[in-house]
C-alpha positions as a Markdown table, in Angstrom:
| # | Residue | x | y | z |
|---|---|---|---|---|
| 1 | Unk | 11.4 | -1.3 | -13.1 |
| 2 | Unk | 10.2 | 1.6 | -11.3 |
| 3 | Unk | 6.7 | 3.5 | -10.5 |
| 4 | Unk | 7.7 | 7.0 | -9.4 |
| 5 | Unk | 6.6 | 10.2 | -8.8 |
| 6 | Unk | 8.7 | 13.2 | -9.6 |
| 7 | Unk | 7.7 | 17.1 | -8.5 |
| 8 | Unk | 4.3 | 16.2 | -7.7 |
| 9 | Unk | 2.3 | 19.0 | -6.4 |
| 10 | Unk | -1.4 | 18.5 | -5.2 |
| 11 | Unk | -3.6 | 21.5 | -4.1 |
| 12 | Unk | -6.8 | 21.8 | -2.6 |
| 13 | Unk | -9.2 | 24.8 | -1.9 |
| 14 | Unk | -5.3 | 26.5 | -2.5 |
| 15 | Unk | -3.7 | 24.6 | 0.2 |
| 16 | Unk | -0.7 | 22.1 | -0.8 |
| 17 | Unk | -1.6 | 18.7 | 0.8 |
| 18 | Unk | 1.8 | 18.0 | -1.5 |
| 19 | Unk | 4.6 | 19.9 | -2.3 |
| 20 | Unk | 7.3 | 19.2 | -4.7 |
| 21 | Unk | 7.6 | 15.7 | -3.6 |
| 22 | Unk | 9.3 | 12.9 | -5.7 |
| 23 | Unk | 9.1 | 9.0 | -4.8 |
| 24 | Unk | 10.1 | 6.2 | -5.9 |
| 25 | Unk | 9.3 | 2.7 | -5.8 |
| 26 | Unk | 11.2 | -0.3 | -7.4 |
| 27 | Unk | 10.0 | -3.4 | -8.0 |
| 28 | Unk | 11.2 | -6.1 | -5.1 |
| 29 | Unk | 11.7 | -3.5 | -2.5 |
| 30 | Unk | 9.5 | -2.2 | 0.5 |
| 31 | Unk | 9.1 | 1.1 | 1.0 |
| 32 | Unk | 7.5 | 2.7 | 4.3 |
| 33 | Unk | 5.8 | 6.1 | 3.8 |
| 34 | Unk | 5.4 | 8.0 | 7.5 |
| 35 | Unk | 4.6 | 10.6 | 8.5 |
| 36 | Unk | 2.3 | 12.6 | 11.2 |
| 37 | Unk | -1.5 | 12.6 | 10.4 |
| 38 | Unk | -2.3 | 15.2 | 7.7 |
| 39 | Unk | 1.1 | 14.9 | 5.9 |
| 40 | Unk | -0.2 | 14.1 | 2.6 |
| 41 | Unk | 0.8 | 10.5 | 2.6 |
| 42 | Unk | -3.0 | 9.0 | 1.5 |
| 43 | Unk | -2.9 | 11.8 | -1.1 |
| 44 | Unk | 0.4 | 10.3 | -2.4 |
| 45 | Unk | -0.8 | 7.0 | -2.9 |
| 46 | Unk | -3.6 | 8.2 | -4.6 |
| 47 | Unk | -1.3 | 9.9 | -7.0 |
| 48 | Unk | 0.8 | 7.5 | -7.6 |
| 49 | Unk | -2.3 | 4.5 | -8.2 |
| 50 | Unk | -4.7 | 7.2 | -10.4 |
| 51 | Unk | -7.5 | 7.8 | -7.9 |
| 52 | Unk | -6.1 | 12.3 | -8.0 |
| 53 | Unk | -4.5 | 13.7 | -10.6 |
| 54 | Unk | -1.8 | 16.1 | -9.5 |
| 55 | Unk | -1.7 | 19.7 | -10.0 |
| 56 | Unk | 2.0 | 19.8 | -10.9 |
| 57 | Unk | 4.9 | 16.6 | -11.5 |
| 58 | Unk | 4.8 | 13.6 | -13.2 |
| 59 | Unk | 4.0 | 9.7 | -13.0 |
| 60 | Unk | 5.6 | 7.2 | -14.5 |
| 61 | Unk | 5.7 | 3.8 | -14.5 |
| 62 | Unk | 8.3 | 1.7 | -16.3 |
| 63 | Unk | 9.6 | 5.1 | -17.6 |
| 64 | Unk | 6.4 | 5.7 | -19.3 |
| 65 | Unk | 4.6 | 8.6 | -18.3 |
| 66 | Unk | 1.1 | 7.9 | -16.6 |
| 67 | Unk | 0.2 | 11.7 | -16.7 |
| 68 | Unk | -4.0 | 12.3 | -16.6 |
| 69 | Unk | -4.9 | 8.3 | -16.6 |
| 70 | Unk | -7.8 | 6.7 | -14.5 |
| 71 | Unk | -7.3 | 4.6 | -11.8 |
| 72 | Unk | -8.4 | 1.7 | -13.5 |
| 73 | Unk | -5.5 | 1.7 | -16.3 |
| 74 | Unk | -3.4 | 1.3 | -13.7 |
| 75 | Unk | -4.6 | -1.2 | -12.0 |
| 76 | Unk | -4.3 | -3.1 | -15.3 |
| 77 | Unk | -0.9 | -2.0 | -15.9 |
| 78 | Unk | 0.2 | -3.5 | -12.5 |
| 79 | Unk | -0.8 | -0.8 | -9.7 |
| 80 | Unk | -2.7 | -2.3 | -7.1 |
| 81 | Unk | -4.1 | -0.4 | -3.9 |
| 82 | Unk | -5.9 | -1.3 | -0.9 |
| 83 | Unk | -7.4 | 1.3 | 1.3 |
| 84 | Unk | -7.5 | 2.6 | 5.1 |
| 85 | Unk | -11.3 | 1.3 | 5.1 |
| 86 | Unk | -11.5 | -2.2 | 3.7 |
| 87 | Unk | -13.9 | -2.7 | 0.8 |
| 88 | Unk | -15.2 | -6.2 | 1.1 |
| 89 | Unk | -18.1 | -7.2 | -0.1 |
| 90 | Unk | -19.7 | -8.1 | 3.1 |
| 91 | Unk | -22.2 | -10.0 | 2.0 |
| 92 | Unk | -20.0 | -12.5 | -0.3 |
| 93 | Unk | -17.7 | -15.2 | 1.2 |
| 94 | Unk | -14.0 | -14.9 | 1.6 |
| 95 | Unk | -13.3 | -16.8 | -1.2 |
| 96 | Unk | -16.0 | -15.1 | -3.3 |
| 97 | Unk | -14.5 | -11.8 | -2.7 |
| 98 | Unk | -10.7 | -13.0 | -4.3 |
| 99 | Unk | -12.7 | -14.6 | -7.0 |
| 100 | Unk | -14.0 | -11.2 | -7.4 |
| 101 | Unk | -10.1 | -10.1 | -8.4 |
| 102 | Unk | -9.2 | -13.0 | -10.6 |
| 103 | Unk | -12.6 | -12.4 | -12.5 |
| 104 | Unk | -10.9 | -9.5 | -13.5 |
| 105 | Unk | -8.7 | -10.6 | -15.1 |
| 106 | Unk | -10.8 | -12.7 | -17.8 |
| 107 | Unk | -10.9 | -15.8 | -15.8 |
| 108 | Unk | -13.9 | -18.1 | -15.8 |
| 109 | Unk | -15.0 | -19.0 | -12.6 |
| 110 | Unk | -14.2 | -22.2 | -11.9 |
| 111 | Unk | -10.6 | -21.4 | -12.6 |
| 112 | Unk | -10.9 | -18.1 | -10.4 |
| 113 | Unk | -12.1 | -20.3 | -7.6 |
| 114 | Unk | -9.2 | -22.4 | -7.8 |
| 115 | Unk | -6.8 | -20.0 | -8.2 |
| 116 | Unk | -8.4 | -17.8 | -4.9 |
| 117 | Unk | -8.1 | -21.5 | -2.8 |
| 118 | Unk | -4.3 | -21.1 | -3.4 |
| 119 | Unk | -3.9 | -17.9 | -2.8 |
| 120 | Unk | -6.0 | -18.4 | 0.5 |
| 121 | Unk | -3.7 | -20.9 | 1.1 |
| 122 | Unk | -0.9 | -18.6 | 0.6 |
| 123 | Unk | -2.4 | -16.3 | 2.6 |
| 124 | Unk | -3.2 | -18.9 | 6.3 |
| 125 | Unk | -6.8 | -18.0 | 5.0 |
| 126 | Unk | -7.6 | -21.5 | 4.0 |
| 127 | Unk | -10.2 | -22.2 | 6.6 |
| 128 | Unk | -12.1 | -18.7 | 6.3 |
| 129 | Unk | -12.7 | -19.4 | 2.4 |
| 130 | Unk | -16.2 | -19.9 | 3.4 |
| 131 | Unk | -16.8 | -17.8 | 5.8 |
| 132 | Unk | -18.7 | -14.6 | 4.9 |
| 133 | Unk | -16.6 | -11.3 | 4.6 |
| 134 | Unk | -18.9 | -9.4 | 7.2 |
| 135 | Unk | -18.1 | -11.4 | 9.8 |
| 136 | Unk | -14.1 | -11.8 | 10.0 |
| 137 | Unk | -12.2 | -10.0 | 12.3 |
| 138 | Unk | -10.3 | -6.7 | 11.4 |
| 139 | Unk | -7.3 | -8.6 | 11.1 |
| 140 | Unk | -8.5 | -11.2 | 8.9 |
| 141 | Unk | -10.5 | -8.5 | 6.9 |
| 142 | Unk | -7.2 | -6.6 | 5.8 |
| 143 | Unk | -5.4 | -10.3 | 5.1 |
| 144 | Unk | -8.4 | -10.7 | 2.6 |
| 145 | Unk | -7.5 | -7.0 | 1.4 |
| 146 | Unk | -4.4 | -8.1 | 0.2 |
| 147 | Unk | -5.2 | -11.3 | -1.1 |
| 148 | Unk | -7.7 | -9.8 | -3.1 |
| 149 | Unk | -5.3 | -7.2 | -4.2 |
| 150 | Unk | -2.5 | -9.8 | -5.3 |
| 151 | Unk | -5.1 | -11.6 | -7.3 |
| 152 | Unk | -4.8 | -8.9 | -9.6 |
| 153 | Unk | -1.1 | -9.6 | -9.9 |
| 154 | Unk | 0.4 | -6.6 | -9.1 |
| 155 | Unk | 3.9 | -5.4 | -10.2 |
| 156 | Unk | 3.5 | -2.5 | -7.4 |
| 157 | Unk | 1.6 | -3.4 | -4.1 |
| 158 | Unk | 0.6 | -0.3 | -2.1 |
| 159 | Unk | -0.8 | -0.8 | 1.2 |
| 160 | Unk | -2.2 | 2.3 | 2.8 |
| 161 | Unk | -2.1 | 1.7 | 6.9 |
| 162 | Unk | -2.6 | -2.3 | 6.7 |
| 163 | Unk | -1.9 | -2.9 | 10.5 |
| 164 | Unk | -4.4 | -0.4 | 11.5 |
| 165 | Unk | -6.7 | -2.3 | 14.8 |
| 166 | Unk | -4.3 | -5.0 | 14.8 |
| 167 | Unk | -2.6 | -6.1 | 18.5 |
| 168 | Unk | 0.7 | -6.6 | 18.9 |
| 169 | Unk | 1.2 | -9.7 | 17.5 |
| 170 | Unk | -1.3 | -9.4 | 14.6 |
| 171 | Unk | 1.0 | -6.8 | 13.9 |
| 172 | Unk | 3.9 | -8.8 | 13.7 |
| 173 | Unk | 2.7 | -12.0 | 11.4 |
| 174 | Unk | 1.3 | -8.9 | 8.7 |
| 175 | Unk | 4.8 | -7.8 | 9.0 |
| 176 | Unk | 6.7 | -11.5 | 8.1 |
| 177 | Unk | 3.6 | -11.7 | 5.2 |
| 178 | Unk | 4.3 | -8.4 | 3.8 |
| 179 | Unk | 7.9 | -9.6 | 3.2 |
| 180 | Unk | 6.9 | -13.1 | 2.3 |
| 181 | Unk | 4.4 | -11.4 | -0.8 |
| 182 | Unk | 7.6 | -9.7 | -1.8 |
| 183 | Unk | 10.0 | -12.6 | -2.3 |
| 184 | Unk | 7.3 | -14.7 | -3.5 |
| 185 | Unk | 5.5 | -12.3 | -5.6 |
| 186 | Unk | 8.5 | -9.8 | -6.2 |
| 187 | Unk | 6.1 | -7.0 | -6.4 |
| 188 | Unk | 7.6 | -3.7 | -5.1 |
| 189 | Unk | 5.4 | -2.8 | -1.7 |
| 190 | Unk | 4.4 | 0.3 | -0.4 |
| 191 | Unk | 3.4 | 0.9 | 2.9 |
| 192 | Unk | 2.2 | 3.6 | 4.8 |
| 193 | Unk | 1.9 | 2.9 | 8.4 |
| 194 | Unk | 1.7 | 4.3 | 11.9 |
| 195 | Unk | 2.8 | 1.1 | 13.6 |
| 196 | Unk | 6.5 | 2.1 | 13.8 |
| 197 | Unk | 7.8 | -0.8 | 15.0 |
| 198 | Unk | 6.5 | -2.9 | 12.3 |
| 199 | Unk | 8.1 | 0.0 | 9.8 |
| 200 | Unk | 11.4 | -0.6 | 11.3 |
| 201 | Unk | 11.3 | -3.7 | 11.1 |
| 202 | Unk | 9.8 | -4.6 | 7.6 |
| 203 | Unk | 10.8 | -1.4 | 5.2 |
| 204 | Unk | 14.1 | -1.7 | 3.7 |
| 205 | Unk | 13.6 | 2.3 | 2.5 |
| 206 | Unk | 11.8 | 4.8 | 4.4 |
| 207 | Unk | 10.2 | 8.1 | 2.9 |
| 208 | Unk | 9.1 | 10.8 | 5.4 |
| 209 | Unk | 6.7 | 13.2 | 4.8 |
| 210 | Unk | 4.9 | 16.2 | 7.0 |
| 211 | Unk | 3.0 | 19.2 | 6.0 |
| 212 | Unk | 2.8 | 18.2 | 2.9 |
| 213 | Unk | 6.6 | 18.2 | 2.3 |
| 214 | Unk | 9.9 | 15.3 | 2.3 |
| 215 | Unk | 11.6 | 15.4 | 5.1 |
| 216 | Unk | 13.5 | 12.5 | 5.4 |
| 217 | Unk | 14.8 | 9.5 | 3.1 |
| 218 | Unk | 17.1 | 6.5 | 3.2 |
| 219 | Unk | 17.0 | 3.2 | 5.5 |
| 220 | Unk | 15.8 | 3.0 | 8.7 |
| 221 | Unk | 18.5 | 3.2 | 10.9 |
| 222 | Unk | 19.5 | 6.7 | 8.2 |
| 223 | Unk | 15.7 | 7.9 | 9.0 |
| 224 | Unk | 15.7 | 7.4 | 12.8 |
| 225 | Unk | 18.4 | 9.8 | 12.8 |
| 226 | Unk | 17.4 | 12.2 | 11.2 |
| 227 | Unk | 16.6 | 15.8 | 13.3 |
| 228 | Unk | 13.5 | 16.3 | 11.2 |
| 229 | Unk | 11.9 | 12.6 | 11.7 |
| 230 | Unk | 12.4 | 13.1 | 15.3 |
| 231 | Unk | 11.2 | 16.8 | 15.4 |
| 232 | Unk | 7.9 | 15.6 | 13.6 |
| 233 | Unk | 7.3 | 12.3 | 15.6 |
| 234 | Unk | 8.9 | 13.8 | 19.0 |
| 235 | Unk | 8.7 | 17.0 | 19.8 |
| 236 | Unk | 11.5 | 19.8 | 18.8 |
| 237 | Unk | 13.0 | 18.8 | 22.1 |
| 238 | Unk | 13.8 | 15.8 | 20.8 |
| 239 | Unk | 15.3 | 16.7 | 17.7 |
């Protein structure tokens, strides 16, 4: 039960902003992609969720290939993304925006209402269903993110920089509710992150990328020693 990437090459104006790079993501796990800024990790999840085709690889999900398909098929064949820039609707309420997911999904609207009061629930959101999207705070704006997103019932989760603005400790409840949507939804979860504390301490798997290219895999205590990761995030000194 697996969405993967294999060999995928992306190119543009002839520079490779991927590289021969294969992924993997299994269903119950949580991945961490890193990497320094420009590494092609954005561009990744965009392959792997149909928002850029790639120049060269494969996709698959489930073992069937996903080659040339819009972003939309897989969303409804269990890819889910959020983004760096959440896309509320700023004008609806909380609770209208999650509805906005279940409706989706061929719900009528009282039963997406009820459904989103749940998942709000779920979520420590409860008491912002109300509230209107444009004025949460940036924390509360990316818990609505992914709310939204899991309304769709995603099989695969990918989360591209979800702690992004948070403090410290904001930082640290996404982290115990990115492995809480796991267990309870056993959806595999990708995240690509900065914050590498909470990578350490959330990711079971990390994947490393930079210029484009892998250069590191395995767990996190595997990744942090790695003479690459620490070249990229340290200096060569370090490494």
């Amino acid at each position: 039960m697996t969405l993967k990437a294999s060999d995928v090459s992306v190119r543009f104006a002839g520079v490779n902003a991927i590289d021969h790079v294969s992924v993997a993501l299994d269903q119950g796990e949580i991945l961490g992609l890193i990497g320094p800024n420009g590494a092609g990790k954005t561009t990744m999840v965009n392959v792997l969720s149909g928002f850029q085709k790639p120049a060269g690889g494969a996709v698959s999900i489930f073992g069937d290939d996903a080659g040339g398909r819009p972003a939309d098929w897989f969303s409804c064949n269990g890819v889910v993304r959020t983004f760096q820039a959440v896309r509320l609707f700023k004008g609806m309420t909380v609770s209208e925006n999650v509805e906005v997911g279940f409706s989706t999904l061929g719900i009528g609207r009282a039963q997406a209402r009820r459904r989103a009061a749940q998942l709000l629930d779920r979520m420590g959101l409860a008491s912002r269903a109300d509230q209107l999207s444009g004025t949460l705070n940036y924390g509360d704006e990316r818990r609505v993110g992914i709310a939204r997103a899991l309304a769709l019932a995603p099989k695969f989760l990918l989360l591209d920089e979800p702690a992004a603005g948070m403090n410290i400790a904001e930082a640290e409840a996404l982290g115990t509710l990115i492995r809480s949507v796991r267990d309870d939804f056993g959806c595999g979860i990708l995240v690509i992150e900065h914050n590498m504390r909470l990578v350490m301490n959330t990711c079971e798997r990390l994947h490393v990328m930079s210029s484009g290219r892998t250069i590191a895999a395995g767990t996190p205590s595997e990744v942090a020693g790695n003479a690459e990761f620490k070249k990229a995030y340290l200096g060569s000194e370090a490494a």
